[in-house]
C-alpha positions in Angstrom: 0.0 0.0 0.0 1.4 3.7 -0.6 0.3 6.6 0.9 -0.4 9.8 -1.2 -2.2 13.3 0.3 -2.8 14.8 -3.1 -5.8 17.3 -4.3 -6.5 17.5 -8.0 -8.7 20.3 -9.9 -11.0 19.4 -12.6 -8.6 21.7 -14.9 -5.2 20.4 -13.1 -5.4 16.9 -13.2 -3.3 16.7 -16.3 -0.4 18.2 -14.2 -0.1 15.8 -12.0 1.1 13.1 -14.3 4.4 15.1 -13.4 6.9 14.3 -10.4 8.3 17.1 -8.5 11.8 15.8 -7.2 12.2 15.6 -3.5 16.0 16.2 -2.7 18.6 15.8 0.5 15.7 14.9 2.8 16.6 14.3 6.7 14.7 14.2 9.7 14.8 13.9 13.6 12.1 12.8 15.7 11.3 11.8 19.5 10.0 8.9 18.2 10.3 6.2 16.0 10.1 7.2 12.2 8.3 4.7 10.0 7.4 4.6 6.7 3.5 3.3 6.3 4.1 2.2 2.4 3.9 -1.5 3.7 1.0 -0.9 6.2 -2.7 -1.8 5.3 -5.6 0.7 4.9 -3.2 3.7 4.8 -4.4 7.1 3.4 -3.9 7.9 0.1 -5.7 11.3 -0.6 -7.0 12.1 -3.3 -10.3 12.9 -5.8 -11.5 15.9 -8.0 -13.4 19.3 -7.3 -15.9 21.4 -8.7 -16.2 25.2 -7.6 -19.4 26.5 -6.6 -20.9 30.2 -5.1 -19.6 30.6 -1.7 -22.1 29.3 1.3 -23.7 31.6 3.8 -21.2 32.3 6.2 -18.9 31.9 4.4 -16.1 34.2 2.6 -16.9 36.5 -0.2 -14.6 34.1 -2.3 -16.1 30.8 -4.2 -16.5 28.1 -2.1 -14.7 24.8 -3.0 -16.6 21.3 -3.8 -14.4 18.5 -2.9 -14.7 15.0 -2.3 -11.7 14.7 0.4 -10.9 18.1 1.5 -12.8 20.6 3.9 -11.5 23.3 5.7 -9.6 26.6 3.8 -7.0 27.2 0.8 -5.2 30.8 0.5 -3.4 32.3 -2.8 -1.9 35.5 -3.2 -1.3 35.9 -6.6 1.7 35.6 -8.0 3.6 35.9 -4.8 4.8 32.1 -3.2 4.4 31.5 0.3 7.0 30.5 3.4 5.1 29.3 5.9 1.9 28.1 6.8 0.9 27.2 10.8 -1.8 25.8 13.3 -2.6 23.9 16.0 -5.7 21.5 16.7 -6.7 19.2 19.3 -6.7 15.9 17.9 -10.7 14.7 17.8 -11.8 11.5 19.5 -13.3 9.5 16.4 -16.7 7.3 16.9 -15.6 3.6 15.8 -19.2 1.9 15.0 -17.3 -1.0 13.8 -17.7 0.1 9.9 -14.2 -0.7 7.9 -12.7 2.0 6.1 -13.3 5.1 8.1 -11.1 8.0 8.6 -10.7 11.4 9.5 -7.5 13.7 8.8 -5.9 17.4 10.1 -3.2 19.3 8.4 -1.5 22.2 7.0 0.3 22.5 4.1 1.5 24.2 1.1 0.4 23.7 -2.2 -1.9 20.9 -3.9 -4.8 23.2 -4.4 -3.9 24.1 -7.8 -0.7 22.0 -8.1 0.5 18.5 -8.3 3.0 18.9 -5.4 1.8 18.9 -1.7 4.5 19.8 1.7 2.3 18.8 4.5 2.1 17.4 8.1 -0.7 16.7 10.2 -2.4 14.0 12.2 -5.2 10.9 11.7 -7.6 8.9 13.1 -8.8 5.7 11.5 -11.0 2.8 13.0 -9.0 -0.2 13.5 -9.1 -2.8 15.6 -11.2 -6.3 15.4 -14.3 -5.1 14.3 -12.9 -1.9 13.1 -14.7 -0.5 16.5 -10.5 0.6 18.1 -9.6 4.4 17.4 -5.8 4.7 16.2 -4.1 8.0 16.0 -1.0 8.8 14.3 1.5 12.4 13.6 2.8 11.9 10.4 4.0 14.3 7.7 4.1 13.9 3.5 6.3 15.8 0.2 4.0 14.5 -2.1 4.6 12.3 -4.7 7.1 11.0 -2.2 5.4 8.6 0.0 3.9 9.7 3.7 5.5 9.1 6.7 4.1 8.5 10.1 6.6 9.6 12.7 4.7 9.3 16.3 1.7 8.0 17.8 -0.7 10.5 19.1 -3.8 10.3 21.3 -7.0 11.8 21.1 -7.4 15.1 23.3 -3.5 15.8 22.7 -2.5 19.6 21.7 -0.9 19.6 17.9 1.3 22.3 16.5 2.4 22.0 13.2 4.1 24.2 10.6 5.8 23.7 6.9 8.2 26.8 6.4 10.4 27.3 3.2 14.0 29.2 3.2 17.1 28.9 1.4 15.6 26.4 -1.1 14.3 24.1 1.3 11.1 22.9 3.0 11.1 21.8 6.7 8.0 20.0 8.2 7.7 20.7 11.9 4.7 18.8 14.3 4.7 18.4 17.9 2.7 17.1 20.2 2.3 19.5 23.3 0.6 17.4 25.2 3.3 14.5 25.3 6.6 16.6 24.2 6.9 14.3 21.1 8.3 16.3 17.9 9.4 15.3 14.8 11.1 17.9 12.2 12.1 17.0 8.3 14.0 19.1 6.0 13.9 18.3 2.1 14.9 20.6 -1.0 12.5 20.6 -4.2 13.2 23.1 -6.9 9.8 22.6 -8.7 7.7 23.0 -6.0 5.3 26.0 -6.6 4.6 27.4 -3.2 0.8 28.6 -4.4 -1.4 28.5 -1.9 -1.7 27.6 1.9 -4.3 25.3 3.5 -5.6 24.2 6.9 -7.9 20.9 5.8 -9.7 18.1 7.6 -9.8 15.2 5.0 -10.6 11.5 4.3 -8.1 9.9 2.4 -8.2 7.4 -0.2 -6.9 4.2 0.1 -5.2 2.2 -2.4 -2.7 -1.1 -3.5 1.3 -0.2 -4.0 0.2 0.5 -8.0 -2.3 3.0 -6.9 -4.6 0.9 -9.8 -7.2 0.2 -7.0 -8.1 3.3 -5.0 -11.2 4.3 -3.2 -12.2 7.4 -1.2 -13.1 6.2 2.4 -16.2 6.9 4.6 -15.3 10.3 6.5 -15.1 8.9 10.6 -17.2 10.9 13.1 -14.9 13.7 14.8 -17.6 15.4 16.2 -15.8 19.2 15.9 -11.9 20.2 14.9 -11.0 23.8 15.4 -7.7 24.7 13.4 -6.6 27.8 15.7 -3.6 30.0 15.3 -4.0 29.8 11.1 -1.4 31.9 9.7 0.9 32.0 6.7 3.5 34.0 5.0 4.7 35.0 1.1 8.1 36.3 0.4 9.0 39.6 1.6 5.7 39.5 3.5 4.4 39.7 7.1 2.9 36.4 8.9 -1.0 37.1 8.5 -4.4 34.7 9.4 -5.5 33.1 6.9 -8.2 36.1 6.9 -5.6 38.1 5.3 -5.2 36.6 2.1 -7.4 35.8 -0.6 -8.8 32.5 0.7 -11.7 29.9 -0.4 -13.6 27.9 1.9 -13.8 24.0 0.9 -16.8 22.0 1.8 -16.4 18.0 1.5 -19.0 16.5 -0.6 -20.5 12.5 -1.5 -22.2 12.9 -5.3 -25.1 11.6 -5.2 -26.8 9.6 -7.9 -28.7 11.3 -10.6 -26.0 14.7 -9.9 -25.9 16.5 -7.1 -23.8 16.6 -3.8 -24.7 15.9 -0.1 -22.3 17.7 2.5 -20.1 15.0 5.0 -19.2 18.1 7.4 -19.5 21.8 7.6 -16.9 24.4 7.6 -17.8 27.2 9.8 -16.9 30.9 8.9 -13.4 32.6 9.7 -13.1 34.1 13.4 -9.5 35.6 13.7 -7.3 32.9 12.9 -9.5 30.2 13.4 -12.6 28.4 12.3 -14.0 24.8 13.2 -15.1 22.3 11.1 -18.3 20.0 12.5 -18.8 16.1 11.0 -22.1 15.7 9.5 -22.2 12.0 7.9 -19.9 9.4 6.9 -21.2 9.2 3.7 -19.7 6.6 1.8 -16.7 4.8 0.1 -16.1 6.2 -3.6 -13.6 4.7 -6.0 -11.1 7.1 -7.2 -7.9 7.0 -10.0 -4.8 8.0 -8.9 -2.7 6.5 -10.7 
C-alpha cells in the first residue's frame, strides 16, 4: 500500500502526471520514524473538485466542492508562500465498527492548484477487530514522495504544526504539546510552486502499491476540529491569518446519484485565525484514479 495526500482540480489533473523531485531529505524525531508504504488501509488522498458560489457564512470568495478536502486554501497571486501554521486538538473519532473510516488534520503548502503537496498533520482511523478501536498517528508527506508516520498520538492531545520554506528548502515541523513528542524534516524541491496555503480536515483514499485500485473512504465521526492560530507568509511579507489573504472555503461532498452533492461536514466561517469544522455523515466509500 502507498500513501499519497494529493488534491486534484477538474482543470489540473493533467499536471499531475508530473513528479516534482524531493531532494537531500533528513529528519529527527522523538519517536520512531516509520514509513506506512507497507502498512494496510493507509491514506492515500485524493479525488477531484468542482467550484461552486460561496455558502452563507462563508467568505466573499467561491467556495470549493471537494470530495476529500474541507477546511480553507489561501493564494496571493503571484507571490509564493514560506510558511503556513496551526494547531488543533486531535478529535476522538466514533468507531461503529464500519471498515474503512477516517478522519485527517493538516497544513500544508500547495496541492490546491498544483501537483505537489508539503504537509504534516495527524489521523484517526478505526482499527481494531471489528474496526470498532480508534488509532491516531503524527505523520508528515512531500508528495509524490510517500507519507510518513513519525509518532503515535492520542485523542485530546495539543498539535502544533508548521511547513516553512528558506534557502531552497522545505522543513515539516509537528509536535505534540501534550506529550513533548516532535518530529522535524528538511527536504529541497526546486519545482515545487509554493501557491497556496491550507488548513484541511480530510478523508483519504486508500489504495494497492500500483495506486490501480483506489477508493475514497467513509469520513469517521470527529464530532468538531478547530484549526486555531492559522497563519501563513509569502516572500517579503508579514505572517497574517488566513483572513488576510485571498482565501476559499472548501466543503467536502458524497455525489449523489442522478447529480448532485450531499455535505459529509461543515466548515464554519473565519473568526481571527481560526474556524471549526463540524462532522455531518460518513457518507460513503467512492472509487477514485490515482494512478
Amino acid at each position: 500500500m502507498r500513501t499519497k495526500r494529493i488534491f486534484t482540480t477538474m482543470l489540473a489533473a493533467a499536471a499531475l502526471t508530473g513528479a516534482a523531485c524531493f531532494t537531500g531529505i533528513t529528519g529527527s524525531a522523538s519517536a520512531a520514524v516509520t514509513s506506512t508504504a507497507a502498512a494496510a488501509n493507509v491514506p492515500v488522498p485524493g479525488g477531484p473538485m468542482v467550484k461552486a458560489n460561496a455558502a452563507p457564512g462563508h467568505s466573499s470568495q467561491a467556495t470549493t466542492i471537494s470530495e476529500n478536502w474541507s477546511g480553507y486554501a489561501a493564494t496571493a497571486g503571484k507571490k509564493q508562500f514560506t510558511y503556513v501554521h496551526s494547531s488543533w486538538v486531535v478529535p476522538a473519532i466514533t468507531c461503529p465498527g464500519v471498515a474503512n473510516q477516517w478522519a485527517s488534520e493538516w497544513i500544508g503548502l500547495d496541492g490546491y492548484n498544483t501537483p505537489t503537496v508539503e504537509q504534516d498533520g495527524t489521523d484517526g482511523h478505526c482499527g481494531g477487530a471489528g474496526n470498532t478501536t480508534p488509532k491516531y498517528e503524527a505523520w508528515y508527506e512531500l508528495y509524490p514522495a510517500d507519507s510518513v508516520n513519525v509518532f503515535a498520538v492520542h485523542a485530546g492531545d495539543i498539535i502544533d504544526a508548521s511547513v516553512s520554506y528558506a534557502n531552497g528548502e522545505f522543513t515539516l515541523a509537528v509536535s505534540d504539546l501534550s506529550t513533548g513528542k516532535t518530529s522535524s524534516t528538511t527536504a529541497a524541491c526546486a519545482d515545487c510552486a509554493r501557491a497556496s496555503a491550507e488548513w484541511i480536515i480530510e478523508r483519504p483514499a486508500l489504495c494497492n502499491n500500483a495506486l490501480t485500485n483506489c477508493f475514497l473512504t467513509e469520513l469517521a465521526d470527529f464530532g468538531t476540529t478547530t484549526m486555531s492560530g492559522d497563519e501563513a507568509q509569502v516572500t517579503g511579507g508579514n505572517v497574517k491569518g488566513v483572513g488576510g489573504f485571498t482565501n476559499f472555503p472548501i466543503d467536502m461532498v458524497d455525489p449523489v446519484s442522478g447529480g448532485g452533492f450531499i455535505s459529509l461536514d461543515t466548515v464554519g466561517a473565519l473568526s481571527g485565525k481560526s474556524f471549526t469544522t463540524t462532522w455531518d455523515r460518513s457518507g460513503n466509500t467512492e472509487p477514485i484514479s490515482l494512478g
